[in-house]
N, C-alpha and C positions, 0 to 999 in steps of 0.2 A: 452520561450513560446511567440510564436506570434498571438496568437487567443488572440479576445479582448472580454473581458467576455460581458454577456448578464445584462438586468435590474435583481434587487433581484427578488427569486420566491416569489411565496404566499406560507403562512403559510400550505395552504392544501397540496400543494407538499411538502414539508416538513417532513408535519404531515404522507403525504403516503408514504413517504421513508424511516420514520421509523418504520412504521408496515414492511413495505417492509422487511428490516434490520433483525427485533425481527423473521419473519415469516421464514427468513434464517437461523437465529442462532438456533433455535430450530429447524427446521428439520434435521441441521446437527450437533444437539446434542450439542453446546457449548453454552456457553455465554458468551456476547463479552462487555467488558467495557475500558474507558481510562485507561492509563498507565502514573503514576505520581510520583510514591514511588520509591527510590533507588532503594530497592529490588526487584521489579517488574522490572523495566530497567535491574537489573544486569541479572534476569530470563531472560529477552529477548533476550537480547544479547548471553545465554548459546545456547536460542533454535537457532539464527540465525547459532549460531557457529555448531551447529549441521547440519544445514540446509545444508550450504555455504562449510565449512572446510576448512577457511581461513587459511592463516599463518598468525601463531599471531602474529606479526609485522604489518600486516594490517588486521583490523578487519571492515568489511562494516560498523558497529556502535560501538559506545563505550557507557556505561551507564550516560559518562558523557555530550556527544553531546545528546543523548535522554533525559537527565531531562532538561538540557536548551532549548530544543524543546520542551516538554512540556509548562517548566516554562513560555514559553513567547504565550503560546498559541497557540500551534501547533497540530496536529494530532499524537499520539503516541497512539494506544491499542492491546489490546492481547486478542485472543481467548481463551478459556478457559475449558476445560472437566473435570468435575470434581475440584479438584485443579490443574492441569495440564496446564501450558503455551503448547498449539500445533499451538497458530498461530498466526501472529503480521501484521502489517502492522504502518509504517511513512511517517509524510508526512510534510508539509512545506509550507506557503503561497507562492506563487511567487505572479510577477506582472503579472495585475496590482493589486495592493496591495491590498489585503484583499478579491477579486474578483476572486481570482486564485488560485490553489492551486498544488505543486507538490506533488507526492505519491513516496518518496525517496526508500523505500524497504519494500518487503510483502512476507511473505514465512508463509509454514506452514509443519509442521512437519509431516514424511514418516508415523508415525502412523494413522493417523488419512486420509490419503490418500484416495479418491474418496468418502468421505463424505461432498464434496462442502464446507467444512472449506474457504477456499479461497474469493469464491462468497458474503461469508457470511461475509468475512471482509472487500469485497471490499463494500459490500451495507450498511456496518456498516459506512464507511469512506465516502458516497455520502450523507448520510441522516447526519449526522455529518456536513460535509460542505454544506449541505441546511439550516441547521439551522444557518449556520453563513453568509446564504447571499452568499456561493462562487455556483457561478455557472459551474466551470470546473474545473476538474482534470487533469494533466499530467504525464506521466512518459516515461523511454524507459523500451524495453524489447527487448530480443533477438529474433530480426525477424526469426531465422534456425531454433528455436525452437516453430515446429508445436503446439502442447499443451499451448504456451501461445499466439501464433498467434490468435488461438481461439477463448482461453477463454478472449482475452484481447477486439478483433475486432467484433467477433460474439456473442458471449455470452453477456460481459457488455456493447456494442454497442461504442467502442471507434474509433476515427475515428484515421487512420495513416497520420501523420502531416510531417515528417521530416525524412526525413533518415540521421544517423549522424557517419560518418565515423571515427572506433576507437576511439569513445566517451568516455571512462575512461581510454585508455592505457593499459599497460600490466597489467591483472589479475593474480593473482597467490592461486587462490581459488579452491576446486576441479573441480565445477560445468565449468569456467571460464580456466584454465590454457592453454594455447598453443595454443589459439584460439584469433583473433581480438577482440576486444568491441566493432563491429560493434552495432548500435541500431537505432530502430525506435521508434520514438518519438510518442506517443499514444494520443492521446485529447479527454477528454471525457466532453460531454455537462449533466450535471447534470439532467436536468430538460425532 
Protein backbone atom coordinates (compact mmCIF):
# COMPACT_ATOMS: atom_id res chain seq x y z
CA UNK A 1 0.00 0.00 0.00
CA UNK A 2 1.33 3.25 -0.98
CA UNK A 3 -1.48 5.77 0.12
CA UNK A 4 -0.16 7.40 3.31
CA UNK A 5 -2.80 7.33 5.78
CA UNK A 6 -4.62 10.62 7.04
CA UNK A 7 -4.53 12.10 10.97
CA UNK A 8 -6.85 9.77 13.53
CA UNK A 9 -10.80 10.68 13.09
CA UNK A 10 -12.75 12.03 15.87
CA UNK A 11 -14.58 9.95 17.92
CA UNK A 12 -18.00 11.18 16.14
CA UNK A 13 -16.93 9.59 12.91
CA UNK A 14 -16.41 6.61 14.60
CA UNK A 15 -19.32 6.79 16.72
CA UNK A 16 -21.35 7.26 13.12
CA UNK A 17 -19.82 4.25 11.51
CA UNK A 18 -21.06 2.25 13.91
CA UNK A 19 -24.66 3.15 13.88
CA UNK A 20 -23.68 3.05 10.37
CA UNK A 21 -22.36 -0.80 10.75
CA UNK A 22 -25.47 -1.80 13.50
CA UNK A 23 -28.10 -0.08 10.85
CA UNK A 24 -26.65 -2.58 8.11
CA UNK A 25 -26.61 -5.66 10.01
CA UNK A 26 -30.01 -5.33 10.92
CA UNK A 27 -31.59 -4.53 7.77
CA UNK A 28 -29.89 -7.53 6.35
CA UNK A 29 -30.96 -9.58 9.14
CA UNK A 30 -27.59 -10.74 10.76
CA UNK A 31 -25.50 -9.81 13.48
CA UNK A 32 -21.96 -9.31 13.02
CA UNK A 33 -19.48 -9.68 15.89
CA UNK A 34 -15.26 -10.57 16.08
CA UNK A 35 -14.10 -13.89 15.62
CA UNK A 36 -11.72 -15.26 18.33
CA UNK A 37 -12.60 -18.89 19.36
CA UNK A 38 -11.04 -21.87 17.62
CA UNK A 39 -14.38 -22.82 16.86
CA UNK A 40 -15.67 -19.89 15.35
CA UNK A 41 -12.28 -19.88 12.99
CA UNK A 42 -12.69 -23.56 12.31
CA UNK A 43 -16.69 -22.38 11.29
CA UNK A 44 -15.11 -19.83 9.08
CA UNK A 45 -12.97 -21.42 7.32
CA UNK A 46 -15.94 -24.31 6.57
CA UNK A 47 -18.02 -21.30 5.13
CA UNK A 48 -15.01 -19.90 3.11
CA UNK A 49 -14.48 -23.53 1.90
CA UNK A 50 -18.06 -23.42 0.81
CA UNK A 51 -17.76 -20.07 -0.70
CA UNK A 52 -14.15 -20.67 -2.73
CA UNK A 53 -14.00 -24.69 -3.31
CA UNK A 54 -10.52 -24.72 -2.89
CA UNK A 55 -8.34 -27.82 -3.05
CA UNK A 56 -7.58 -28.69 0.06
CA UNK A 57 -4.04 -28.51 -0.16
CA UNK A 58 -4.52 -24.71 -0.46
CA UNK A 59 -7.06 -23.38 1.54
CA UNK A 60 -7.26 -19.27 1.29
CA UNK A 61 -7.27 -19.34 5.38
CA UNK A 62 -6.49 -21.89 7.87
CA UNK A 63 -8.14 -21.56 11.56
CA UNK A 64 -4.73 -21.43 12.57
CA UNK A 65 -3.39 -18.21 10.58
CA UNK A 66 -7.05 -16.75 11.73
CA UNK A 67 -6.56 -17.08 15.54
CA UNK A 68 -3.03 -15.53 15.34
CA UNK A 69 -4.71 -12.79 13.27
CA UNK A 70 -6.98 -12.37 15.85
CA UNK A 71 -4.57 -12.89 18.69
CA UNK A 72 -2.44 -10.17 17.77
CA UNK A 73 -5.07 -7.78 17.07
CA UNK A 74 -6.39 -8.03 13.75
CA UNK A 75 -9.70 -7.89 12.03
CA UNK A 76 -11.32 -11.48 12.00
CA UNK A 77 -15.47 -11.54 12.25
CA UNK A 78 -18.43 -13.27 10.94
CA UNK A 79 -21.77 -12.57 9.99
CA UNK A 80 -24.21 -14.27 11.58
CA UNK A 81 -28.24 -15.45 11.05
CA UNK A 82 -29.50 -16.99 13.54
CA UNK A 83 -26.61 -19.32 14.77
CA UNK A 84 -25.51 -19.63 11.27
CA UNK A 85 -21.76 -18.41 10.03
CA UNK A 86 -23.19 -16.82 6.31
CA UNK A 87 -20.49 -14.33 6.11
CA UNK A 88 -16.78 -13.37 7.14
CA UNK A 89 -14.49 -10.87 6.32
CA UNK A 90 -10.11 -10.52 7.52
CA UNK A 91 -8.12 -8.40 7.56
CA UNK A 92 -4.62 -7.30 8.76
CA UNK A 93 -2.75 -3.84 9.65
CA UNK A 94 -0.36 -2.94 6.92
CA UNK A 95 1.84 0.03 6.78
CA UNK A 96 2.04 2.38 7.74
CA UNK A 97 1.61 0.56 10.99
CA UNK A 98 -1.44 0.72 12.78
CA UNK A 99 -2.70 3.55 10.35
CA UNK A 100 -3.43 0.95 7.64
CA UNK A 101 -5.25 -1.66 7.16
CA UNK A 102 -5.43 -4.72 4.54
CA UNK A 103 -9.06 -6.54 4.12
CA UNK A 104 -7.29 -10.10 3.24
CA UNK A 105 -10.61 -12.10 2.36
CA UNK A 106 -14.69 -11.48 2.56
CA UNK A 107 -17.13 -13.76 1.21
CA UNK A 108 -20.52 -14.53 2.11
CA UNK A 109 -22.50 -17.42 1.67
CA UNK A 110 -25.09 -18.19 -1.65
CA UNK A 111 -27.71 -18.45 1.09
CA UNK A 112 -28.16 -15.35 2.22
CA UNK A 113 -27.45 -13.83 -1.44
CA UNK A 114 -28.77 -10.20 -2.24
CA UNK A 115 -29.52 -9.55 1.42
CA UNK A 116 -26.32 -6.93 1.44
CA UNK A 117 -24.69 -9.34 4.03
CA UNK A 118 -21.50 -8.22 2.42
CA UNK A 119 -22.11 -4.22 2.81
CA UNK A 120 -22.82 -5.00 6.13
CA UNK A 121 -19.55 -6.65 6.86
CA UNK A 122 -17.68 -4.45 4.89
CA UNK A 123 -19.22 -1.29 7.30
CA UNK A 124 -18.71 -3.60 10.22
CA UNK A 125 -14.72 -3.78 9.32
CA UNK A 126 -14.68 0.40 8.63
CA UNK A 127 -16.30 1.36 11.90
CA UNK A 128 -14.03 -1.38 13.45
CA UNK A 129 -10.87 0.24 12.11
CA UNK A 130 -12.30 3.89 12.99
CA UNK A 131 -12.23 2.88 16.28
CA UNK A 132 -8.61 1.89 16.06
CA UNK A 133 -7.56 5.12 14.62
CA UNK A 134 -6.94 3.32 10.95
CA UNK A 135 -7.85 5.47 8.46
CA UNK A 136 -7.74 3.20 5.15
CA UNK A 137 -8.52 -0.04 4.06
CA UNK A 138 -6.91 -2.08 1.13
CA UNK A 139 -7.51 -5.03 -0.70
CA UNK A 140 -7.57 -6.54 -4.52
CA UNK A 141 -10.51 -7.94 -6.20
CA UNK A 142 -11.05 -9.30 -9.58
CA UNK A 143 -11.39 -6.17 -11.72
CA UNK A 144 -13.60 -8.92 -14.79
CA UNK A 145 -15.82 -9.31 -12.19
CA UNK A 146 -18.59 -6.68 -12.82
CA UNK A 147 -20.48 -7.17 -9.32
CA UNK A 148 -17.47 -6.49 -7.13
CA UNK A 149 -16.14 -3.76 -9.55
CA UNK A 150 -19.28 -2.17 -8.08
CA UNK A 151 -19.93 -2.88 -5.06
CA UNK A 152 -16.15 -2.30 -4.27
CA UNK A 153 -15.70 1.23 -6.45
CA UNK A 154 -19.40 2.57 -6.43
CA UNK A 155 -21.06 1.32 -3.71
CA UNK A 156 -18.38 1.47 -0.59
CA UNK A 157 -16.58 4.47 -2.52
CA UNK A 158 -13.02 2.68 -2.85
CA UNK A 159 -10.75 4.38 -5.02
CA UNK A 160 -8.71 1.75 -7.70
CA UNK A 161 -4.88 2.32 -6.78
CA UNK A 162 -2.92 -0.37 -8.58
CA UNK A 163 -3.30 -2.70 -11.24
CA UNK A 164 -1.24 -5.71 -10.29
CA UNK A 165 -0.40 -8.32 -12.80
CA UNK A 166 -0.87 -12.13 -11.75
CA UNK A 167 -0.84 -11.14 -8.09
CA UNK A 168 -1.25 -14.46 -6.35
CA UNK A 169 -0.28 -16.97 -9.28
CA UNK A 170 -1.90 -20.03 -10.21
CA UNK A 171 -5.37 -20.39 -8.36
CA UNK A 172 -6.81 -23.63 -8.21
CA UNK A 173 -10.23 -22.70 -6.41
CA UNK A 174 -13.41 -23.00 -8.33
CA UNK A 175 -14.22 -19.38 -8.39
CA UNK A 176 -10.35 -18.72 -9.65
CA UNK A 177 -9.10 -21.94 -11.78
CA UNK A 178 -7.84 -21.34 -15.39
CA UNK A 179 -7.92 -17.76 -15.10
CA UNK A 180 -4.92 -15.14 -14.32
CA UNK A 181 -4.90 -13.44 -10.68
CA UNK A 182 -5.05 -10.50 -12.36
CA UNK A 183 -6.23 -7.70 -9.43
CA UNK A 184 -6.83 -4.24 -8.63
CA UNK A 185 -5.71 -2.90 -5.82
CA UNK A 186 -8.89 -1.00 -4.03
CA UNK A 187 -8.12 1.94 -1.29
CA UNK A 188 -10.54 2.97 0.60
CA UNK A 189 -10.36 6.36 2.87
CA UNK A 190 -12.36 5.53 5.86
CA UNK A 191 -13.55 8.76 7.04
Amino acid sequence: MSELAAPPQTPRVADSAAQAAEAAARASGVRIRELAEVDDLQRLCVLVDEIWHPEPTNPPVTAELLRALAYAGNYVAGAFAGDQLVGACAGFFGAPATRAMHSHIAGVSQRVAGKHVGFALKLHQRAWALSRDVTTIAWTFDPLVCRNAYFNIVKLGAAPAEYLPDFYGAMDDLINAGDDSDRLLAVWPLA
